[in-house]
py3Dmol code that shows the C-alpha trace and the ligand (Angstrom):
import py3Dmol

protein = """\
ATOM      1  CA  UNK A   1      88.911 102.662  92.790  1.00  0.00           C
ATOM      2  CA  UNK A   2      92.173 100.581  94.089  1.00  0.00           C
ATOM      3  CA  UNK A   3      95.563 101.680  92.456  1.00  0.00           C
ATOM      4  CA  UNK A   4      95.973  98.274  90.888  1.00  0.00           C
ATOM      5  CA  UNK A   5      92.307  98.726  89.141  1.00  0.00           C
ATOM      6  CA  UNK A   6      93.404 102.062  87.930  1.00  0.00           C
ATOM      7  CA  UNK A   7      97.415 100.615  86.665  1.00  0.00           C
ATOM      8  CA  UNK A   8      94.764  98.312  84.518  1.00  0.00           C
ATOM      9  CA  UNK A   9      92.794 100.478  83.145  1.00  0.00           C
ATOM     10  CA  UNK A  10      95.987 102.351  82.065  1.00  0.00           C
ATOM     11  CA  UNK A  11      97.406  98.792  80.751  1.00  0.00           C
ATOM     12  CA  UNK A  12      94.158  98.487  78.575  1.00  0.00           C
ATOM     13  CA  UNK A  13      94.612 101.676  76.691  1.00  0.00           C
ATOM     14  CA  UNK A  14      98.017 101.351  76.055  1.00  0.00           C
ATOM     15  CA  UNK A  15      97.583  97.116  74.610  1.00  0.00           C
ATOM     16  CA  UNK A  16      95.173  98.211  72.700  1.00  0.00           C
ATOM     17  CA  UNK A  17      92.046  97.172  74.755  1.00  0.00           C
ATOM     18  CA  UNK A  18      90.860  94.337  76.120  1.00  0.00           C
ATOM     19  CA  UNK A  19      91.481  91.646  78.975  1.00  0.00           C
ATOM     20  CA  UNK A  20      94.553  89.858  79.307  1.00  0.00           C
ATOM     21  CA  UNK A  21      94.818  86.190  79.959  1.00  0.00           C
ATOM     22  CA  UNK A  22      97.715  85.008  81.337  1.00  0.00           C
ATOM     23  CA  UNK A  23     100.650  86.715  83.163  1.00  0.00           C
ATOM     24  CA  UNK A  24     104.057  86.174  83.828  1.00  0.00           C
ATOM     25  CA  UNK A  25     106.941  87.554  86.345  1.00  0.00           C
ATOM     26  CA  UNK A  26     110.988  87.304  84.534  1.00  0.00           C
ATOM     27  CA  UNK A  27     113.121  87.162  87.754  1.00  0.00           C
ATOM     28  CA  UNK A  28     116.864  87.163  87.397  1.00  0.00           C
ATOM     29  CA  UNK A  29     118.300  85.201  84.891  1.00  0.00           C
ATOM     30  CA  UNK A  30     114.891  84.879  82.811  1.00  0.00           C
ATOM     31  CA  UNK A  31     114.980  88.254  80.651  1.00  0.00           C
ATOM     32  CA  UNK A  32     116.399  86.049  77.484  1.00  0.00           C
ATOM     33  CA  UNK A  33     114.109  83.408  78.280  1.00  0.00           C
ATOM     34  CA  UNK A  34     111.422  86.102  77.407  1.00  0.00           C
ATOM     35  CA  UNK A  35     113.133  86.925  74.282  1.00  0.00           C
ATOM     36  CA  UNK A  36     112.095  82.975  73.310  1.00  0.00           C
ATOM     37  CA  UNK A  37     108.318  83.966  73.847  1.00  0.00           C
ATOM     38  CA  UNK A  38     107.974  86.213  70.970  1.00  0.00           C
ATOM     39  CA  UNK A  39     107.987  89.629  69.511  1.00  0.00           C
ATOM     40  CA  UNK A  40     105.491  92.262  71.830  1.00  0.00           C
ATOM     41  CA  UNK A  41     102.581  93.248  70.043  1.00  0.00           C
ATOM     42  CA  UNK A  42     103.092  96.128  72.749  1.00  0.00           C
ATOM     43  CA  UNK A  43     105.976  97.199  75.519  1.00  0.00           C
ATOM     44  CA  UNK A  44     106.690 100.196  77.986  1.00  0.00           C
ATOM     45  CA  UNK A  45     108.504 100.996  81.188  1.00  0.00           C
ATOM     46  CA  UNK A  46     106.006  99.900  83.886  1.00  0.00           C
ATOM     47  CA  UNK A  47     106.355 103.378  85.414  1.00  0.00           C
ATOM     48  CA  UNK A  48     104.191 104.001  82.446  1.00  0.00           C
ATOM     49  CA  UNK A  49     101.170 102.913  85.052  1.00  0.00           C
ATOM     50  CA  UNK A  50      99.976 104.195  88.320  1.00  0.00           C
ATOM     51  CA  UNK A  51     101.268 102.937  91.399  1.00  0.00           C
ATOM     52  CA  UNK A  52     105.046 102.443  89.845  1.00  0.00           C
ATOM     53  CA  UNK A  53     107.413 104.150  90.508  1.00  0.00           C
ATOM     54  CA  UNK A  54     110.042 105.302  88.182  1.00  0.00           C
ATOM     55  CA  UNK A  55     113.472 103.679  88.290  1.00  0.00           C
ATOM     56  CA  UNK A  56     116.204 104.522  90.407  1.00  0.00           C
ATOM     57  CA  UNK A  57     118.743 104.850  87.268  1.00  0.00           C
ATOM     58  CA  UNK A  58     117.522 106.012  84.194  1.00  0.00           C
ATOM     59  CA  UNK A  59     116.672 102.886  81.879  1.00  0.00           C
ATOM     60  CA  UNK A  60     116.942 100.355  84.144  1.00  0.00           C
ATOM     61  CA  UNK A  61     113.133  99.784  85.344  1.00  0.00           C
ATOM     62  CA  UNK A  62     111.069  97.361  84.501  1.00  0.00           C
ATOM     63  CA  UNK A  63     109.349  96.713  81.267  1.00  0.00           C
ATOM     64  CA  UNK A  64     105.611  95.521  80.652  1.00  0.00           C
ATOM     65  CA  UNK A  65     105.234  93.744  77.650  1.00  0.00           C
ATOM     66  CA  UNK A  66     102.267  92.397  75.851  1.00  0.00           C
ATOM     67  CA  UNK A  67     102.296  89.505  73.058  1.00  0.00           C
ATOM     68  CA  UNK A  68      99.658  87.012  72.133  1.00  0.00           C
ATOM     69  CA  UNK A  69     100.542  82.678  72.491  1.00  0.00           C
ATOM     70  CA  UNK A  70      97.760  80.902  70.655  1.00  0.00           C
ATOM     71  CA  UNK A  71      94.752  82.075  71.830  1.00  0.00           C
ATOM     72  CA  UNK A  72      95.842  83.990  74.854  1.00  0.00           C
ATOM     73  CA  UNK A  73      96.993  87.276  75.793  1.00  0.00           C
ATOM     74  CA  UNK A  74     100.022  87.463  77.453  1.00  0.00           C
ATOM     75  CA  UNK A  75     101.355  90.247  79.734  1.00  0.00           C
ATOM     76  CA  UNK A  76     104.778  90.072  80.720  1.00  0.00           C
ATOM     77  CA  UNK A  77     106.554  91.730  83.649  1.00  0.00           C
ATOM     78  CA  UNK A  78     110.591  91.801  82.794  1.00  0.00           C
ATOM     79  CA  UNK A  79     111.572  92.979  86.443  1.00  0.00           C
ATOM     80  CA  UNK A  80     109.819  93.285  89.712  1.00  0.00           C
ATOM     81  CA  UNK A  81     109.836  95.082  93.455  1.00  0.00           C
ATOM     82  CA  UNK A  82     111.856  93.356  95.337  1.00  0.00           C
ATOM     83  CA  UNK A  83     110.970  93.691  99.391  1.00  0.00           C
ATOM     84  CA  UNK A  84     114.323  94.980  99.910  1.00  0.00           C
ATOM     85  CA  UNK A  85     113.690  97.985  97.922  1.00  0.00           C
ATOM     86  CA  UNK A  86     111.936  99.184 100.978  1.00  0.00           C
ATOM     87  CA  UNK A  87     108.766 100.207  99.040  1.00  0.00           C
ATOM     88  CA  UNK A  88     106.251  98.177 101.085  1.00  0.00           C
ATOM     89  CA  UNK A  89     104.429  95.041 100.299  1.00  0.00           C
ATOM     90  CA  UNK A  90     101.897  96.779  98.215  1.00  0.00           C
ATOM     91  CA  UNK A  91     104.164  97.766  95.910  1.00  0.00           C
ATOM     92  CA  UNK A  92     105.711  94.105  96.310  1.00  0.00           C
ATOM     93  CA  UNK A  93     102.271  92.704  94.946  1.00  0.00           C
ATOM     94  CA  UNK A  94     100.793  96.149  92.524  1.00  0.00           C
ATOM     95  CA  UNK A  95     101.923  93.836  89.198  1.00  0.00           C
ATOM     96  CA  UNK A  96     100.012  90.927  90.630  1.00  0.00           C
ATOM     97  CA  UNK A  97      97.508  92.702  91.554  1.00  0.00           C
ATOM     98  CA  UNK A  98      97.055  95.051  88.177  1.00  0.00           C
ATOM     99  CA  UNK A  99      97.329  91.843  86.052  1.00  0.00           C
ATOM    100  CA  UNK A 100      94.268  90.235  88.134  1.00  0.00           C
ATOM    101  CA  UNK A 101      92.170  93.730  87.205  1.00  0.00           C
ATOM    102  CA  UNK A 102      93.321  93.127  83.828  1.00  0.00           C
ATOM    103  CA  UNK A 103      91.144  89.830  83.727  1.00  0.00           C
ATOM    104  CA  UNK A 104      94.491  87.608  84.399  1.00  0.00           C
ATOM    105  CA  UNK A 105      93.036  84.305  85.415  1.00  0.00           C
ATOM    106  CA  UNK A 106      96.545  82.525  85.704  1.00  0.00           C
ATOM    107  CA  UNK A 107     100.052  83.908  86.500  1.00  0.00           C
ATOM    108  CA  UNK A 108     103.270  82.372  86.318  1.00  0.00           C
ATOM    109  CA  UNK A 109     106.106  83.170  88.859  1.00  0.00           C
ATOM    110  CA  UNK A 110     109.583  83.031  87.700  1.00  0.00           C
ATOM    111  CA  UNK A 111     112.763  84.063  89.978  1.00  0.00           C
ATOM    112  CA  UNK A 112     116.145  83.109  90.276  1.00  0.00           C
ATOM    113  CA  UNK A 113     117.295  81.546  93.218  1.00  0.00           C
ATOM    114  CA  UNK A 114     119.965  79.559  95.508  1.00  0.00           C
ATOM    115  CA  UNK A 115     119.516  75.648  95.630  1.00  0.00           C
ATOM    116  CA  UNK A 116     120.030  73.483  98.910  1.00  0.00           C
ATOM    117  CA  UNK A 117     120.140  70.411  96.494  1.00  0.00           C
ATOM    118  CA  UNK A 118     123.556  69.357  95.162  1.00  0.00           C
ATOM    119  CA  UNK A 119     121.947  68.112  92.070  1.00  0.00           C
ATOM    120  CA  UNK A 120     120.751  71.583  90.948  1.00  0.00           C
ATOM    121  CA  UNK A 121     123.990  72.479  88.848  1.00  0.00           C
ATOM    122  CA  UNK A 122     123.182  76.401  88.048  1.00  0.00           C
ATOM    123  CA  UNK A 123     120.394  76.474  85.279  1.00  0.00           C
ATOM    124  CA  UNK A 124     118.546  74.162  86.409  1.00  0.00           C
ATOM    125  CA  UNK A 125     114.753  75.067  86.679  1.00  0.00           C
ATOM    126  CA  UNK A 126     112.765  73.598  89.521  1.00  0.00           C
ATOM    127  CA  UNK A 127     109.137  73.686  90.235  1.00  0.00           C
ATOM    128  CA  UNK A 128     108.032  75.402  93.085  1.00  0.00           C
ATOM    129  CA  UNK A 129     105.385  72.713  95.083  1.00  0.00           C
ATOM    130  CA  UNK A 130     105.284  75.018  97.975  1.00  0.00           C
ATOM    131  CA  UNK A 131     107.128  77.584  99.776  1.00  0.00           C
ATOM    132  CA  UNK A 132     108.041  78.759 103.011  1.00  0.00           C
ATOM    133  CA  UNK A 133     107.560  82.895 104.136  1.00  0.00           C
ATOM    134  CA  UNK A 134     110.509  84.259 106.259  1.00  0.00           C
ATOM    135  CA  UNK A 135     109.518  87.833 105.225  1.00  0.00           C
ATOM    136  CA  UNK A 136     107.799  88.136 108.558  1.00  0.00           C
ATOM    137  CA  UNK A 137     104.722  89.950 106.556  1.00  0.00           C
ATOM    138  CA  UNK A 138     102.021  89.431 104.325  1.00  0.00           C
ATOM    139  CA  UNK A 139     100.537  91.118 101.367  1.00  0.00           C
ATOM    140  CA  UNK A 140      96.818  90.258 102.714  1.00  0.00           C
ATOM    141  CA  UNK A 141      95.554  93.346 104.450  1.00  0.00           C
ATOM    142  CA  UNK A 142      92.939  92.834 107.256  1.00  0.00           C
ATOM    143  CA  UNK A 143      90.940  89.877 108.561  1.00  0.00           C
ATOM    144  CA  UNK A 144      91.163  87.897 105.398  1.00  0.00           C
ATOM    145  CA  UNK A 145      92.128  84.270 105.800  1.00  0.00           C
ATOM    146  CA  UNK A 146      93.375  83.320 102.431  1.00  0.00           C
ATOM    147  CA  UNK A 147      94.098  79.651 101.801  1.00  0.00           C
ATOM    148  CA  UNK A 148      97.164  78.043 100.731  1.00  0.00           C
ATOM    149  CA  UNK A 149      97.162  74.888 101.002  1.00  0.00           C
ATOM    150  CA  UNK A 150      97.395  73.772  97.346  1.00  0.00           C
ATOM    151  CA  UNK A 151      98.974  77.640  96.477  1.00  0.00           C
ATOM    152  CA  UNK A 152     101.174  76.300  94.077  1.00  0.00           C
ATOM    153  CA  UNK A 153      98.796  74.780  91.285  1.00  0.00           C
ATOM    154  CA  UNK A 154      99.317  70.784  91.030  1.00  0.00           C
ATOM    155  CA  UNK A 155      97.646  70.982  87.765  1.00  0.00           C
ATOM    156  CA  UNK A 156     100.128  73.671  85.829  1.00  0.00           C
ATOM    157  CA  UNK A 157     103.252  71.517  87.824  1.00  0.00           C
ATOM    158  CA  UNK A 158     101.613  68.243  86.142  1.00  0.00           C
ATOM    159  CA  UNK A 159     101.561  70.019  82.616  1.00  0.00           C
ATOM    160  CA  UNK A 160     104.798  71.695  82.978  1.00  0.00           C
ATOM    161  CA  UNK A 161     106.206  67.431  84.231  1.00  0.00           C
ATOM    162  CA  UNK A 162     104.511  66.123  81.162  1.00  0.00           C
ATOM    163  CA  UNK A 163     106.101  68.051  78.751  1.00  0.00           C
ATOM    164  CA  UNK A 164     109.610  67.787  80.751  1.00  0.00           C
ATOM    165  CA  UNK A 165     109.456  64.609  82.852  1.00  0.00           C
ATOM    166  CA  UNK A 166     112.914  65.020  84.770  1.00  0.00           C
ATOM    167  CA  UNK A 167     111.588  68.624  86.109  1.00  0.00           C
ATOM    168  CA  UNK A 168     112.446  68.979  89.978  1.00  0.00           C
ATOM    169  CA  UNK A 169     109.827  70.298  92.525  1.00  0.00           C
ATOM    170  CA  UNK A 170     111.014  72.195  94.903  1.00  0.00           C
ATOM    171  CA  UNK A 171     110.093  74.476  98.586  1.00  0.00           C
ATOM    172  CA  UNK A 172     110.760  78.184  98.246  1.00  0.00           C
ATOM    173  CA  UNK A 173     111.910  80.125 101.052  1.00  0.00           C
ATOM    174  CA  UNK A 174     111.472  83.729 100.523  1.00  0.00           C
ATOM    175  CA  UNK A 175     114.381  85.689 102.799  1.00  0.00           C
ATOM    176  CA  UNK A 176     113.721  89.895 103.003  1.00  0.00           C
ATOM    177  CA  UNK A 177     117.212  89.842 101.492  1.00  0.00           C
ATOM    178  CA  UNK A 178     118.900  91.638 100.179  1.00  0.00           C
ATOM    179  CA  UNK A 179     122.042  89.974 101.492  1.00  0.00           C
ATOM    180  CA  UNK A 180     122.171  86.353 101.017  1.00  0.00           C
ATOM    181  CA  UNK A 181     121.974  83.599 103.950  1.00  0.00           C
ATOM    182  CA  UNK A 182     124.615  82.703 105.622  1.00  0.00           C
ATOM    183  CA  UNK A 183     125.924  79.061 106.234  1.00  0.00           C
ATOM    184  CA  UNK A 184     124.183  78.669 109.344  1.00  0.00           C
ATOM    185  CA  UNK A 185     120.573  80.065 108.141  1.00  0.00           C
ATOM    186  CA  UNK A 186     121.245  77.843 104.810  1.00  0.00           C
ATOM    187  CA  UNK A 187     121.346  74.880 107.663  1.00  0.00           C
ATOM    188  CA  UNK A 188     118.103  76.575 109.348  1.00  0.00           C
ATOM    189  CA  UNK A 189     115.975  76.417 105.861  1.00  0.00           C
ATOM    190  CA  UNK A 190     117.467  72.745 105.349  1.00  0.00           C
ATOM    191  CA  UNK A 191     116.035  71.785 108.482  1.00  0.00           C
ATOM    192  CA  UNK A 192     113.128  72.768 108.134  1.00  0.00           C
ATOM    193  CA  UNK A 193     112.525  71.795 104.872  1.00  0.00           C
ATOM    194  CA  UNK A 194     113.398  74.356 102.240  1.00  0.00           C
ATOM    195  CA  UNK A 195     115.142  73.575  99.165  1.00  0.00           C
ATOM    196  CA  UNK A 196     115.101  76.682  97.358  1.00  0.00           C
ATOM    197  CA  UNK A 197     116.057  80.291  98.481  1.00  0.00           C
ATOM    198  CA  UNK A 198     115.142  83.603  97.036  1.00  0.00           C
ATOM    199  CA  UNK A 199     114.345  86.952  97.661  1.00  0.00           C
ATOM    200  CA  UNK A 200     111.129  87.243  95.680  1.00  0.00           C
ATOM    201  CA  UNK A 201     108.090  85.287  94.561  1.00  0.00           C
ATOM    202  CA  UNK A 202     106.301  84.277  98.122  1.00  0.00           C
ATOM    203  CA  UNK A 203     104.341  87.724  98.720  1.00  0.00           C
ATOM    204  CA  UNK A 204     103.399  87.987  95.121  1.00  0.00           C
ATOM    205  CA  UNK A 205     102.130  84.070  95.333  1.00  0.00           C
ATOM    206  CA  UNK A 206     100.243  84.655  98.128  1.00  0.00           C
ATOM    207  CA  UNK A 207      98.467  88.320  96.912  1.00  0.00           C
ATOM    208  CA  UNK A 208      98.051  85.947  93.580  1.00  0.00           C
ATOM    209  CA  UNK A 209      95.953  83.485  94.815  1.00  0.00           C
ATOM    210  CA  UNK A 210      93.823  86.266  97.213  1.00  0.00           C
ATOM    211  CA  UNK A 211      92.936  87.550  93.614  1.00  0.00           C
ATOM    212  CA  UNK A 212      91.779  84.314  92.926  1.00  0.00           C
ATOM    213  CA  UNK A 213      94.345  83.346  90.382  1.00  0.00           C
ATOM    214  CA  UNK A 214      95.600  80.158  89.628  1.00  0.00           C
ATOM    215  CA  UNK A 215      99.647  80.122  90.421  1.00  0.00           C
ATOM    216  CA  UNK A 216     103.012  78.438  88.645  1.00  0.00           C
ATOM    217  CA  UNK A 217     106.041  79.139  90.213  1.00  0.00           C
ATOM    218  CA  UNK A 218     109.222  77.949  88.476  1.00  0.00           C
ATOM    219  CA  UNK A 219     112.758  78.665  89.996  1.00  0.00           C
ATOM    220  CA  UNK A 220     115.815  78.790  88.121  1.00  0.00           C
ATOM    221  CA  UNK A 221     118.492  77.883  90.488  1.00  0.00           C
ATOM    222  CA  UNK A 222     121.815  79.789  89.640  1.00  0.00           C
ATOM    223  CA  UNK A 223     124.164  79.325  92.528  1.00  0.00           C
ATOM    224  CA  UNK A 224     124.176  76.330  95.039  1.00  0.00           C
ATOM    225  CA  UNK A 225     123.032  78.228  98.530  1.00  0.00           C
ATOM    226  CA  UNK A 226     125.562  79.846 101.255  1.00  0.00           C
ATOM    227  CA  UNK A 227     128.008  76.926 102.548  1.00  0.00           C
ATOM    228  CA  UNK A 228     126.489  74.104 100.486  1.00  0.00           C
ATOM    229  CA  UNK A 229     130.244  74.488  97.749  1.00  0.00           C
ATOM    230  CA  UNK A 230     132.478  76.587 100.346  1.00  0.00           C
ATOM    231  CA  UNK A 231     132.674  79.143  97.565  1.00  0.00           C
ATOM    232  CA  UNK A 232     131.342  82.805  98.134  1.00  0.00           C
ATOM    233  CA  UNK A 233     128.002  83.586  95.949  1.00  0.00           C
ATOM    234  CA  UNK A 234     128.070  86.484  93.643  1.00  0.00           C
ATOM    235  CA  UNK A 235     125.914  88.063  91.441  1.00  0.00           C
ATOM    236  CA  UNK A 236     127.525  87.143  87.581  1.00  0.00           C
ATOM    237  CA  UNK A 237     126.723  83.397  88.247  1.00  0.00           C
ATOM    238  CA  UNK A 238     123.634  84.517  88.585  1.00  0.00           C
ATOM    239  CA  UNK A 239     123.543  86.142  84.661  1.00  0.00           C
ATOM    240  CA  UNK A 240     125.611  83.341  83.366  1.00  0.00           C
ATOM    241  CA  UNK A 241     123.232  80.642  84.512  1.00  0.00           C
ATOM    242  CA  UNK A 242     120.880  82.558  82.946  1.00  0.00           C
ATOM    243  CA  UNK A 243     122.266  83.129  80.059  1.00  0.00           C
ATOM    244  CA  UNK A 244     123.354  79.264  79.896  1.00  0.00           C
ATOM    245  CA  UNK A 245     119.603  78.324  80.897  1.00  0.00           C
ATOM    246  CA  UNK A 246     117.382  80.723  78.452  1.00  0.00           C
ATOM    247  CA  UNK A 247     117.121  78.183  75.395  1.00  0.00           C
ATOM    248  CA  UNK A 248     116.180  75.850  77.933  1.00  0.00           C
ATOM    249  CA  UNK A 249     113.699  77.791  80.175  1.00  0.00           C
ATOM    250  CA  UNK A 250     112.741  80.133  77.029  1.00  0.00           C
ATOM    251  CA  UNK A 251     111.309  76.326  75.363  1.00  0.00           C
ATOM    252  CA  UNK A 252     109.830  75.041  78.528  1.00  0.00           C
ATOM    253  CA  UNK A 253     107.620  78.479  78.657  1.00  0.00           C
ATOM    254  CA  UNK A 254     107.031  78.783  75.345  1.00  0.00           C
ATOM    255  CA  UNK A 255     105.426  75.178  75.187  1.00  0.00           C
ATOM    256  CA  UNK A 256     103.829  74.996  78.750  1.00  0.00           C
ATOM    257  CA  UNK A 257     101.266  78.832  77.683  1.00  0.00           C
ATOM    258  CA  UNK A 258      99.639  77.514  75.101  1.00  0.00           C
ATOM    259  CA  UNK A 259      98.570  74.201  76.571  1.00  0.00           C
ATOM    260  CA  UNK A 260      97.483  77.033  80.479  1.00  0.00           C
TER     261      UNK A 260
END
"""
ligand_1 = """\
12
8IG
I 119.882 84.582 92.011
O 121.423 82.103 97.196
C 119.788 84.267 93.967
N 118.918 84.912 94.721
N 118.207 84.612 99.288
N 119.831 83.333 98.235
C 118.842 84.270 98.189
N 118.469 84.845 97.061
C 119.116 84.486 95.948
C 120.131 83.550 95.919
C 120.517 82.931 97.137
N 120.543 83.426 94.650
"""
view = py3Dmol.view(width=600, height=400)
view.addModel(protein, "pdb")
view.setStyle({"model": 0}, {"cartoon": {"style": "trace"}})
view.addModel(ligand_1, "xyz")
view.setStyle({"model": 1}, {"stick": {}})
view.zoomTo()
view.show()
């Protein structure tokens, strides 16, 4: 029995029962755009389940919550593992991989993130259409030779362009943080092709689709990268653009589940 089949079984008894359908990941800067979703039918800290830990400072873990859109049951994560924590890339990937043993056929990725692209005033969302790993690691454990070619589902990014047609698409780079990039490495992911830069979201893509799930990765950029404005990057943009962005984000969401 794998820890993530054992967090599910946990999940199960304390939703009430029953598979879940869809799941999805609040990074920084989405926690009000959860708040658009809907009330939980269900929530509790995540260290509620096996194989999380408890939080560092009392009330500040993360927070499952459970809550039904249309037909589907939805589990949301508000928080994550970040690689930084120093945990290890299992623990990285356990929510991804407990909401796959909890029947989640389709997971949605959110984060917030730096943007290469002038354009991308903070609270702007961007699609992720692929991504590039500079975490030097992998959440895939022995000779398994995942594909990831179309990783970030072209179907889910149509959808999500239908119903908002002047939605960016963007490449992820996923740094092991958690100090930003400096000017020069900002210059290193613009040559080779990254637009987007975060500290979360690749691994957890990448242990998504070994489960077999179909992925959506949406960014919400909230500071332009290292170098791009000449001013230093700290961490209140990063709440204000979310803050600034939730009606927004909370809308796009709330309209793109029901139609997954
Ligand atoms: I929010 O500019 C947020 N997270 N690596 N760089 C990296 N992570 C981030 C950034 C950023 N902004």
């Amino acid at each position: 029995m794998t820890q993530a089949t054992l967090a599910a079984e946990r999940l199960r008894e304390l939703t009430g029962g029953g598979d879940h359908d869809i799941a999805l990941v609040m990074g920084s800067g989405w926690l009000p755009a959860a708040d658009a979703l809907g009330a939980a039918e269900y929530e509790f800290p995540v260290s509620d389940l096996p194989g999380f830990s408890a939080p560092a400072v009392e009330g500040h873990g993360g927070t499952v919550r459970s809550l039904r859109i249309g037909g589907s049951r939805v589990l949301i994560f508000l928080g994550r593992t970040h690689f930084y924590e120093g945990k290890g890339v299992r623990a990285v990937v356990h929510g991804v991989r407990t909401a796959a043993a909890a029947g989640v056929k389709t997971i949605v990725l959110t984060n917030g993130c730096g943007g290469l692209d002038t354009a991308w005033s903070p609270g702007t969302p961007v699609l992720i259409k692929d991504h590039i790993n500079l975490t030097a690691t992998s959440p895939v454990e022995g000779a398994n030779f995942i594909d990831l070619t179309d990783l970030y589902s072209k179907r889910l990014r149509d959808l999500c362009r239908e119903l908002e047609p002047e939605l960016d698409e963007g490449v992820y780079v996923q740094f092991p943080g958690p100090h930003y990039e400096t000017p020069a490495e900002i210059g290193m992911v613009k040559a080779i092709g990254g637009t987007l830069v975060g500290m979360s979201t690749v691994l957890e893509a990448i242990a998504a689709r070994e489960a077999g799930m179909e992925v959506l990765g949406i960014s919400l950029v909230t500071n332009l990268a290292a170098g791009i404005t000449g001013e230093p990057l700290n961490h209140e943009e990063v709440i204000a653009a979310g803050n600034a962005a939730a009606l927004r984000i909370g809308s796009l969401l709330g309209q793109i589940l029901p139609r997954i």
